[in-house]
N, C-alpha and C positions, 0 to 999 in steps of 0.2 A: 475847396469843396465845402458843401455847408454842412452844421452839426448834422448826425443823425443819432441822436444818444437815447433819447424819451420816445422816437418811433410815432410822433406826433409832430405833424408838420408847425404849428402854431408854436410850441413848445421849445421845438427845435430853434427856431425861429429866434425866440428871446434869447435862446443859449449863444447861439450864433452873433448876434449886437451889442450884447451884456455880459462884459466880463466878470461882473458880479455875481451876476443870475448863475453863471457857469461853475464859479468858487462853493456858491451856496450851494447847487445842483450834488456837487463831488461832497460837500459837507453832509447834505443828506442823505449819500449812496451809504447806508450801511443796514444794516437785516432790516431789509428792505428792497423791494423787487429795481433792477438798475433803472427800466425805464420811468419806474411809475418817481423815483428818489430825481431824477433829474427835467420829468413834469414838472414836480414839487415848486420851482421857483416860478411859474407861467401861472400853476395857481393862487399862489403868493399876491404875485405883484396884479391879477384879475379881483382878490378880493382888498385888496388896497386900492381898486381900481387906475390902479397906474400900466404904464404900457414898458415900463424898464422897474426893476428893483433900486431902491436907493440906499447907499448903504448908513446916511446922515437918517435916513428918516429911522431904518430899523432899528438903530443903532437907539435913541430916545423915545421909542413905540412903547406905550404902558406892558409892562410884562404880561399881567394876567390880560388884557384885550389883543394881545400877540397867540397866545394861548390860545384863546378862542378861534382866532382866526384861523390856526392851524388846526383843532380838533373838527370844520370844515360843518356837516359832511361834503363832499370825502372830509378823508383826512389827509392834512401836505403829508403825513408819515403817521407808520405804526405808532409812533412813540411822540404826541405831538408837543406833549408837555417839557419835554425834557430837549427835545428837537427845536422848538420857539428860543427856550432860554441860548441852545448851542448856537443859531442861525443871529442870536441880537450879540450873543459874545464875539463871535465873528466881526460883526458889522462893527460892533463898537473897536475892536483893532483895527480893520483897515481907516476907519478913523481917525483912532490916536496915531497911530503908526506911519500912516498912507495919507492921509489928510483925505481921507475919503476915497481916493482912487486907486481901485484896486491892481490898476494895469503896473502903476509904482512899483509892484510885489517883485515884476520881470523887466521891464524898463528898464534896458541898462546894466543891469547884470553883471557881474562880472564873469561868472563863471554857470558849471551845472550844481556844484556844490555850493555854493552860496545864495543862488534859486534855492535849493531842495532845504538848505538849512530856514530862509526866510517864512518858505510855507509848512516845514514842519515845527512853527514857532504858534503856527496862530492857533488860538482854540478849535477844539477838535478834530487837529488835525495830527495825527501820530507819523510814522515813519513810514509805515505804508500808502498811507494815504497822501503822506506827501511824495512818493515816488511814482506813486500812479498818475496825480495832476501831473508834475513835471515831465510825465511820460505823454499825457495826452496835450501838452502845450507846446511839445518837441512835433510829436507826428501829427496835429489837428491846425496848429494856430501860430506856427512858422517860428516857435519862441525858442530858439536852437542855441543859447551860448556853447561853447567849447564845455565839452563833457558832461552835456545833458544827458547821455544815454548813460554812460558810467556812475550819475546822481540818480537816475533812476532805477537803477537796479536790475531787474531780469524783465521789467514793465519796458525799459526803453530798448528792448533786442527789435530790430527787424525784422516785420515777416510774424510775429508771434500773435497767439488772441490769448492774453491772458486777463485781461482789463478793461475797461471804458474807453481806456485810449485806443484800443485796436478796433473800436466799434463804431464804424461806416455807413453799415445798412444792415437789415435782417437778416442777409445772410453771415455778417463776419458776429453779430450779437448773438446767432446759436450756437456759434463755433467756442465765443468766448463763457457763453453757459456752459457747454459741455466741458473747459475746459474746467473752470470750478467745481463743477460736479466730481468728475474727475479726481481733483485735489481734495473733497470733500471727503470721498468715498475712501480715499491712499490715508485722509488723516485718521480716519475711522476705525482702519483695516489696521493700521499702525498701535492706535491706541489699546486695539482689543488684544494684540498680539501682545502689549507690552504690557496687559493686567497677569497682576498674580493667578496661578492655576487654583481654584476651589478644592477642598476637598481635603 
């Protein structure tokens, strides 16, 4: 089934043929709206005027004309300055790392914990964010070693919409809104509960 993550066919499109585009997509999903964060690489590699992301090109792209390129208008993200530098640290790992090919990341594998450790290695990608890609390269992109769902965490349960990985089409991407909201609101209600009383 093809991506449906950015809710733009073109977009989707790149995500779908470009393993990179799709790493960078998940690197830019953060406060930041999901679809608009995994756009982000379609517009990238359009004002590079390339039809794929390369990760050799990003990776030696002058910082400050990276910069630019992302502050757009649009902009690839809220945050473009800091988001160029995170998206060229990236590139420059599966480089050293990967000799540029990012498929190397899961190629082979030997496990879901040795996936989930590899890509919670790379810049800016923390623990969560590495259990949600390895959540969505389990149920999107066929990437299944032996105990992917267990290195994913409550991201790899079946049947759930808690992530980008549960998101298909417009209808499972409201379901996984609501469920953040959701979580938002529980962490809110939490917090206030656990302020000191005034007075």
């Amino acid at each position: 089934m093809p991506l449906c993550l950015s809710q733009d066919t073109d977009a989707d499109a790149l995500l779908d043929r470009d393993p990179f585009a799709l790493l960078v997509g998940m690197l830019l999903d953060q406060q930041f709206p999901m679809e608009r964060a995994f756009a982000g690489p379609a517009l990238l590699a359009q004002r590079l005027g390339r039809t794929e992301l390369d990760a050799r090109e990003l990776a030696s792209y002058d910082p400050d004309a990276l910069v630019e390129i992302f502050r757009g208008p649009p902009a690839v993200h809220r945050y473009p300055g800091s988001m160029a530098g995170r998206v060229q640290a990236l590139a420059a790992a599966v480089v050293d790392q990967y000799d540029g090919d990012v498929t190397l990341i899961w190629r082979d594998v030997e496990d879901g914990r040795e996936l989930f450790r590899r890509l919670n290695a790379l810049p800016g990608f923390g623990t969560q964010k590495a259990q949600i890609f390895t959540a969505l390269l389990g149920k999107q992109r066929g990437v299944t070693p032996a105990g992917w769902r267990e290195a994913a965490g409550g991201y790899g349960q079946e049947g759930s919409y808690r992530s980008v990985a549960d998101v298909v089409d417009a209808a499972s991407l409201g379901r996984v809104r609501e469920y953040k909201q959701a979580q938002k609101a529980a962490a809110k209600a939490g917090s206030k509960a656990a302020a000191p009383a005034k007075g």
